[in-house]
C-alpha positions as MATLAB code, in Angstrom:
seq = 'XXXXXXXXXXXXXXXXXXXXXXXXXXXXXXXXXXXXXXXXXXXXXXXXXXXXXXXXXXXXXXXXXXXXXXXXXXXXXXXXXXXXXXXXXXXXXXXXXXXX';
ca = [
       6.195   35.109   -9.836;
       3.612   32.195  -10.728;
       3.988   29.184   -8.350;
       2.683   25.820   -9.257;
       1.727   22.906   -6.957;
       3.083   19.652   -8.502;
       1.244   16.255   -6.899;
       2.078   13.213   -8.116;
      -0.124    9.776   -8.101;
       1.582    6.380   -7.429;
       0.435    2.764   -7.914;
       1.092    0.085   -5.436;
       0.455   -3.578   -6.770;
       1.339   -6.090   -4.057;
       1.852   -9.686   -6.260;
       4.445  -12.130   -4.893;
       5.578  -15.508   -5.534;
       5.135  -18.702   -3.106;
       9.319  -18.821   -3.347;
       9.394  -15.135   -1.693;
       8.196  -14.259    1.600;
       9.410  -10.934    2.152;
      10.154   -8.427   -0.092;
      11.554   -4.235    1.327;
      12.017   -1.720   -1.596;
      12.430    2.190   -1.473;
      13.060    5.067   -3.794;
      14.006    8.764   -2.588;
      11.877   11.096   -5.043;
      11.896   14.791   -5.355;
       8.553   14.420   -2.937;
      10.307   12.237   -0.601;
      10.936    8.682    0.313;
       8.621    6.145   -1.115;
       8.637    3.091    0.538;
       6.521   -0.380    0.038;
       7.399   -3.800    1.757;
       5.711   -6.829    2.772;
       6.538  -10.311    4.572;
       4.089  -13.511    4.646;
       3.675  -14.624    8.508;
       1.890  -18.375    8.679;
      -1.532  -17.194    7.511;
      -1.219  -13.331    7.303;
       0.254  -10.981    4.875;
       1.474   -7.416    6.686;
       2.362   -4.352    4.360;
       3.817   -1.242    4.803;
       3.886    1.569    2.631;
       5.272    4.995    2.600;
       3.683    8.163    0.418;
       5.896   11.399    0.245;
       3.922   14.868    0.657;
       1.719   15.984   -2.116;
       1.367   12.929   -3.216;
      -1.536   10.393   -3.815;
      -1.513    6.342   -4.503;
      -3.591    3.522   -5.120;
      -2.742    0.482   -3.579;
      -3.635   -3.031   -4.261;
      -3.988   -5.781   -1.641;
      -4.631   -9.225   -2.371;
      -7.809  -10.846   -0.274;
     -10.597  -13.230   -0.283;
     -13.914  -12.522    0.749;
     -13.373  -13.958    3.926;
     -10.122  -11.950    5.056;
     -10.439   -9.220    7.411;
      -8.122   -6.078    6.916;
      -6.370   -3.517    9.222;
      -5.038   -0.728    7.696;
      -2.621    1.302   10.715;
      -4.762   -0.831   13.622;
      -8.098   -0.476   12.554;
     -10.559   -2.452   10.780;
     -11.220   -1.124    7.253;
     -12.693   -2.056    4.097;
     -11.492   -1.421    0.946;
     -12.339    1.588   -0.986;
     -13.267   -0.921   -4.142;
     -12.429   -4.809   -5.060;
     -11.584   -5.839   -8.271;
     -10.355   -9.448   -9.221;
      -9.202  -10.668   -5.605;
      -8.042   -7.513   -4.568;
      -9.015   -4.649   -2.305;
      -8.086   -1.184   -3.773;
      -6.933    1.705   -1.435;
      -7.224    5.416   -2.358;
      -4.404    7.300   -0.081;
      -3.287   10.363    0.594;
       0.459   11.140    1.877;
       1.549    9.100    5.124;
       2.484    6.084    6.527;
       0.190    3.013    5.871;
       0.775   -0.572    7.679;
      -1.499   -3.207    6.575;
      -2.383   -6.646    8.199;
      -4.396   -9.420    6.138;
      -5.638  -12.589    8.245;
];
């Protein structure tokens, strides 16, 4: 019997509209639920995502130089910024994000 680990990679680009100021989506995958939602609130964005076992994702948050960023409660910096956006390397889990 030869067994095989399958992970999977996902990629989370947050990009909204000034009409929108929430937006909830999920998808039940073979690895599990994936989740990503987000709601503007006055001057702060908060973000949630969701990242079924064995898998990986990259997610994209919008921010200025001057914005501060908690990733579960804690203060974090991005792993990378590229044009006006911090970039997130994640492993499975629950991520909730606040940008003030």
């Amino acid at each position: 019997m030869r067994l095989s680990l399958y992970l999977s990679t996902l990629l989370f680009v947050l990009t909204y509209l000034d009409s929108l100021t929430w937006i909830n989506a999920s998808y039940e995958s073979t690895y599990g639920e994936i989740l990503s939602s987000w709601q503007k609130q006055d001057k702060r964005l908060l973000m949630k995502v969701r990242i079924p076992s064995n898998t990986t994702a990259t997610v994209y948050v919008p921010l200025n130089e001057s914005q501060k960023i908690k990733v579960n409660g804690a203060l974090r910096q991005p792993d990378d910024i590229a044009s006006g956006r911090g970039i997130f390397e994640l492993g499975s889990g629950d991520y909730s994000w606040e940008v003030e």
